[in-house]
C-alpha positions as CSV (number, residue, x, y, z in Angstrom):
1,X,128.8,132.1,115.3
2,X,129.7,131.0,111.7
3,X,128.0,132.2,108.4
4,X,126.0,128.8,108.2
5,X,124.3,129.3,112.0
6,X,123.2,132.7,110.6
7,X,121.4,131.4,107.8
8,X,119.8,129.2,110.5
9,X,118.4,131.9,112.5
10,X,117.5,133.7,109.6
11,X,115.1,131.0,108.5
12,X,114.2,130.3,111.9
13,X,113.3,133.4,112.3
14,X,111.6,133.8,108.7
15,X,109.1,130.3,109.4
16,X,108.0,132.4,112.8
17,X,106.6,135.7,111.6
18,X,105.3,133.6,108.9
19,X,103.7,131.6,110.9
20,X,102.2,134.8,112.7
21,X,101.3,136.6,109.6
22,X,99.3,133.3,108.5
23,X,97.5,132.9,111.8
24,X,96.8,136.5,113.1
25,X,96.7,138.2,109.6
26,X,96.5,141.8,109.7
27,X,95.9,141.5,113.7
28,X,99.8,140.5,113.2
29,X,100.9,143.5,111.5
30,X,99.5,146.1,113.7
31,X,101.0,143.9,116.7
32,X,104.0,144.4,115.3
33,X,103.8,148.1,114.1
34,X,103.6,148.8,117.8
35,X,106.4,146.8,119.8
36,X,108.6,146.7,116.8
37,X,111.7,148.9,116.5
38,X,111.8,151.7,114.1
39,X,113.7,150.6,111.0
40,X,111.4,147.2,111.0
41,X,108.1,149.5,110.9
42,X,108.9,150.5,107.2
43,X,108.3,147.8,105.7
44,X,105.0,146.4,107.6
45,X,103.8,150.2,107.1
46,X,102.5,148.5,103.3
47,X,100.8,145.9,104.4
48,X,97.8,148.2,105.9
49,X,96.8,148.7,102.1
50,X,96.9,145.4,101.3
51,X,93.8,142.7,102.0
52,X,94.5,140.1,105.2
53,X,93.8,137.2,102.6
54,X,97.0,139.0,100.9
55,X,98.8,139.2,104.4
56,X,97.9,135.2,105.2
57,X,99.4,134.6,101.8
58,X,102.6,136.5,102.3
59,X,102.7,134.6,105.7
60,X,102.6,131.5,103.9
61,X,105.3,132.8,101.1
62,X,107.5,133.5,104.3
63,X,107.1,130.1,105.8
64,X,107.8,127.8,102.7
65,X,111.2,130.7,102.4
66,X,112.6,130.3,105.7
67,X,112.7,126.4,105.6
68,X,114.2,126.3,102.0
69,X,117.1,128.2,104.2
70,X,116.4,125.6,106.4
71,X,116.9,123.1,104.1
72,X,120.0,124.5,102.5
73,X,122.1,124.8,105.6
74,X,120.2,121.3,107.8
75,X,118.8,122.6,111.5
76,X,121.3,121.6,114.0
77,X,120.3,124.0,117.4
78,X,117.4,122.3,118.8
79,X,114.8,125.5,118.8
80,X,115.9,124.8,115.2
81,X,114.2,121.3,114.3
82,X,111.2,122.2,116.4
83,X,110.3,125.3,114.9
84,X,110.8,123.6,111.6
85,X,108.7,120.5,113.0
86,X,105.6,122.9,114.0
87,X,105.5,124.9,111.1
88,X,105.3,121.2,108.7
89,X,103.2,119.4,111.0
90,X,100.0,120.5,108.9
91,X,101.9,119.2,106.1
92,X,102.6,115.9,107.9
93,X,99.0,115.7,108.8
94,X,97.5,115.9,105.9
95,X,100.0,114.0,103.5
96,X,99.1,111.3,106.2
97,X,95.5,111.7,106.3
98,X,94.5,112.3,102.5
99,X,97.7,110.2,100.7
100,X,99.6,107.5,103.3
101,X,97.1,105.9,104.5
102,X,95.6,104.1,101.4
103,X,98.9,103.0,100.6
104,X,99.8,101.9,104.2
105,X,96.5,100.1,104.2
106,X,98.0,97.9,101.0
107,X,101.7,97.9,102.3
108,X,100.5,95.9,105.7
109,X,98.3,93.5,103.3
110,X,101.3,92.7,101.6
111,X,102.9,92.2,104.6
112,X,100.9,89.3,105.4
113,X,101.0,88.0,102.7
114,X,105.0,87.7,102.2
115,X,106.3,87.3,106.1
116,X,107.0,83.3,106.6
117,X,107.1,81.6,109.9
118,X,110.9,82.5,110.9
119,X,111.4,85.7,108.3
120,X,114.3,87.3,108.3
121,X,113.5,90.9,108.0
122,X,115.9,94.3,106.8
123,X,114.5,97.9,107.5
124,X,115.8,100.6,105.4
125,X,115.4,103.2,107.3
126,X,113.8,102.6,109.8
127,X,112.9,105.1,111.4
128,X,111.2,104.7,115.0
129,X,110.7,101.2,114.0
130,X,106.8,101.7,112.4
131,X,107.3,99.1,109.8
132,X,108.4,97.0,113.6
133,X,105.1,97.7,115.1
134,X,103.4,96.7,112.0
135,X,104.5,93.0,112.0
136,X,104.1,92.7,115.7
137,X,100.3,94.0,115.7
138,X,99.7,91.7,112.9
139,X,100.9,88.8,114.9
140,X,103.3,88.0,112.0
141,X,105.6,84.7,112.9
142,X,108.7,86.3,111.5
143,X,112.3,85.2,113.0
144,X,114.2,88.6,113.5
145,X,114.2,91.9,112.3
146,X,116.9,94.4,111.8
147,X,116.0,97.7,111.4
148,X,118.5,100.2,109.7
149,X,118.7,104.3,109.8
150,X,121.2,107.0,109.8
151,X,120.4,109.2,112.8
152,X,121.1,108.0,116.3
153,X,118.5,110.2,117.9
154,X,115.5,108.4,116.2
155,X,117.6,104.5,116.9
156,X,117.8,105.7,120.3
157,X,114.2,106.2,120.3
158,X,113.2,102.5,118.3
159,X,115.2,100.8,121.0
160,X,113.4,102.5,123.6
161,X,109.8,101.5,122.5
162,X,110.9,98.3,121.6
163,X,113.0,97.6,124.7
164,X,112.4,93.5,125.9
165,X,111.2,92.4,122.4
166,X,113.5,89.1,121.1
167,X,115.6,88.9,118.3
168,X,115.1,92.6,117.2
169,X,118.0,95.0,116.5
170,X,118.4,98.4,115.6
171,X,122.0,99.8,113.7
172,X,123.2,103.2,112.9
173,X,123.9,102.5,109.0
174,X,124.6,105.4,106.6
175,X,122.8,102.9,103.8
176,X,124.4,104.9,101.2
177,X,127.9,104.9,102.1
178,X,128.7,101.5,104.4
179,X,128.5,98.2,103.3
180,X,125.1,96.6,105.0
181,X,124.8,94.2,108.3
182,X,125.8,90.5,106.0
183,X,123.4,87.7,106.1
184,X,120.7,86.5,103.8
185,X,116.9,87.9,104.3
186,X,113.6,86.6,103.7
187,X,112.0,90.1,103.6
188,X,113.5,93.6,102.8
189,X,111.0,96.4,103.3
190,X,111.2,100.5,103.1
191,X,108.6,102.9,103.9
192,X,108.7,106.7,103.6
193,X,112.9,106.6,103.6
194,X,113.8,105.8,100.4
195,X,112.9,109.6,98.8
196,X,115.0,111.0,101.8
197,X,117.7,109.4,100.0
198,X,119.7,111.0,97.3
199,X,120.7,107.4,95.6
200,X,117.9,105.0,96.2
201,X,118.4,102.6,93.1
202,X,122.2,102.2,94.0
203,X,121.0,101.3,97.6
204,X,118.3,98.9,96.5
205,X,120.7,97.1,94.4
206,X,123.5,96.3,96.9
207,X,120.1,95.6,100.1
208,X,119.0,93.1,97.1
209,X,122.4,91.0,96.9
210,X,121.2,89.7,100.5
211,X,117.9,88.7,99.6
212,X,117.6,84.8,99.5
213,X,116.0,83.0,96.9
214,X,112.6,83.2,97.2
215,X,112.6,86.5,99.4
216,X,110.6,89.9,98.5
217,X,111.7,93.7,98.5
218,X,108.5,95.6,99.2
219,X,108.9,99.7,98.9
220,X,107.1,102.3,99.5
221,X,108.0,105.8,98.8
222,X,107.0,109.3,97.5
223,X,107.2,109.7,94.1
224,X,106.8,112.4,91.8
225,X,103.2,112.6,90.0
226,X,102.4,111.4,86.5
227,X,100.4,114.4,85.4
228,X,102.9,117.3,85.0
229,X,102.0,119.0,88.4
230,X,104.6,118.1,90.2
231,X,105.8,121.6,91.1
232,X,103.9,122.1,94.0
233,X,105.0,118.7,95.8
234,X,108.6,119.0,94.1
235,X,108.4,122.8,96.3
236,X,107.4,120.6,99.4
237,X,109.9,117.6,99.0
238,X,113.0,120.3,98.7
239,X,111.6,121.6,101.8
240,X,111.7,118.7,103.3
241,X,115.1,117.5,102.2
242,X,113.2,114.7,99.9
243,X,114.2,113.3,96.5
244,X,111.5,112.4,94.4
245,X,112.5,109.4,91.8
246,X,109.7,107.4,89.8
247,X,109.1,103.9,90.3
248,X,110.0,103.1,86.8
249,X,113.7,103.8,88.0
250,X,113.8,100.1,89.3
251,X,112.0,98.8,85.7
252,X,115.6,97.2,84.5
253,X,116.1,95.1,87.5
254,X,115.6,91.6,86.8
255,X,113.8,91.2,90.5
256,X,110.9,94.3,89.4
257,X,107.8,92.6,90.2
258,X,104.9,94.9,90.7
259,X,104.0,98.5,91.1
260,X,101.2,100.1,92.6
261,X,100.8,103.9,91.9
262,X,98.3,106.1,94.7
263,X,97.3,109.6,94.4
264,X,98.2,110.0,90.2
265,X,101.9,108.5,91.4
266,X,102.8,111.1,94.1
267,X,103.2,107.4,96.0
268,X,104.9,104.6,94.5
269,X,104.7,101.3,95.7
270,X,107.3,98.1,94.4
271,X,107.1,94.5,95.1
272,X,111.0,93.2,93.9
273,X,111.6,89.7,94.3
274,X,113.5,86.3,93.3
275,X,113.2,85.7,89.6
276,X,112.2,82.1,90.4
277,X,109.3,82.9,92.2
278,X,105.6,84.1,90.9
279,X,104.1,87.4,91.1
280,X,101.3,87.6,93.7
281,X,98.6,90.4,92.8
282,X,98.1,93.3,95.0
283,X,95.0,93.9,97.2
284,X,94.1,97.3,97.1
285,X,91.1,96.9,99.8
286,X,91.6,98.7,103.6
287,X,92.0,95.4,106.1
């Protein structure tokens, strides 16, 4: 076992009696006090002196700590991801719920709006092939898609759902580091993949070489807020092995269109397209 595979068990470890403490409070501790071995009693002795809000709290201290290990040395044992997927599936839930949505609601809007009959259309990152299921609900008349990520697991999962449908691919691309598929496209799109990249600009620059003339980049991404309290999601987006760059890095391009900021800039949305063409406004209203 190297050094790195015991700093993942560590944190594994870690996010699970955090988890306990945060659930079962001081129910947790006394469970523990009895079944645990000698040496590990001293130090949950304390915490009968302490309140269970306090105990909850240090539960959730122990949690955000064990996947910062997580995130230094990436999950690679399976018990691994899904303990790390569990503990951040509140997280997930809510960013979805209370921050995603409204912006997904003016991403798919736009998506009607800039999809011609016969679109080519580029995925960066991809994913399971949402931003997919989006055009095809929609009953969008584009021409093909391509859909581009760097983890097999999650292509081998788009193809799946996806199996029978014409003209759509999905390519193991490291988007950073490998040229992209050649071609011209009508419509380049990115949702929630661009701040789990450490370079976004220098990726957006080379995916908008291939955009014909007339075509549209449309981006959505988390984004770090405008008001200076950006520690708390900064904490969450380490965690979560995200990068959080401002839309204003893509101001020099000569292709920025439009932004749209949601939730005082903690998500950024860009419209980038052909100088020649005319920006179209954006419709903030739910479909």
């Amino acid at each position: 076992m190297t050094a790195r595979d015991v700093l993942r068990w560590i944190g594994v470890l870690t996010v699970l009696e955090g988890l306990a403490f945060a659930i079962g409070g001081r129910g947790t501790a006394r469970f523990l006090a009895r079944v645990a071995p000698g040496w590990y009693r001293l130090w949950l002795k304390p915490l009968d002196s302490i309140s269970p809000l306090a105990i909850r709290a240090i539960g959730a201290f122990q949690v955000a700590l064990g996947l910062r290990i997580l995130a230094m040395v990436p999950p690679a044992p399976t018990i691994v991801r899904l303990v790390a997927s569990v503990a951040l599936a509140p997280t997930n839930a809510l960013w979805q719920a209370a921050v995603a949505r409204p912006a997904e609601y003016v991403f798919d809007d736009l998506l009607r709006q800039f999809v011609p009959p016969g679109a080519r259309v580029l995925d960066l990152g991809c994913g399971e092939g949402d931003n997919l299921a989006r055009l095809l609900q929609a009953g969008l008349p584009f021409g093909s898609y391509l859909g581009l990520d760097t983890s097999p697991a999650v292509l081998a999962r788009a193809r799946a759902r996806f199996t029978g449908f014409p003209k759509v691919d999905f390519v193991r691309n490291d988007l950073l580091n490998e040229p992209l598929p050649s071609g011209e496209f009508d419509l380049i799109v990115s949702t929630w993949a661009l701040d789990r990249i450490e370079d976004p600009f220098a990726l957006i620059v080379r995916a908008l070489r291939q955009l014909r003339q007339g075509g549209r980049a449309i981006l959505l991404f988390a984004s770090p807020p405008r008001d200076g309290r950006g520690g708390f999601p900064r904490l969450v987006a380490s965690l979560t092995g995200r990068h959080l760059y401002p839309a204003s890095i893509y101001y020099g391009l000569p292709s920025f269109a439009v932004e749209e900021e949601f939730s005082n800039g903690l998500v950024s949305l860009v419209i980038l397209e052909s100088p020649t063409t005319v920006s179209a406004p954006i419709s903030t209203a739910p479909p």
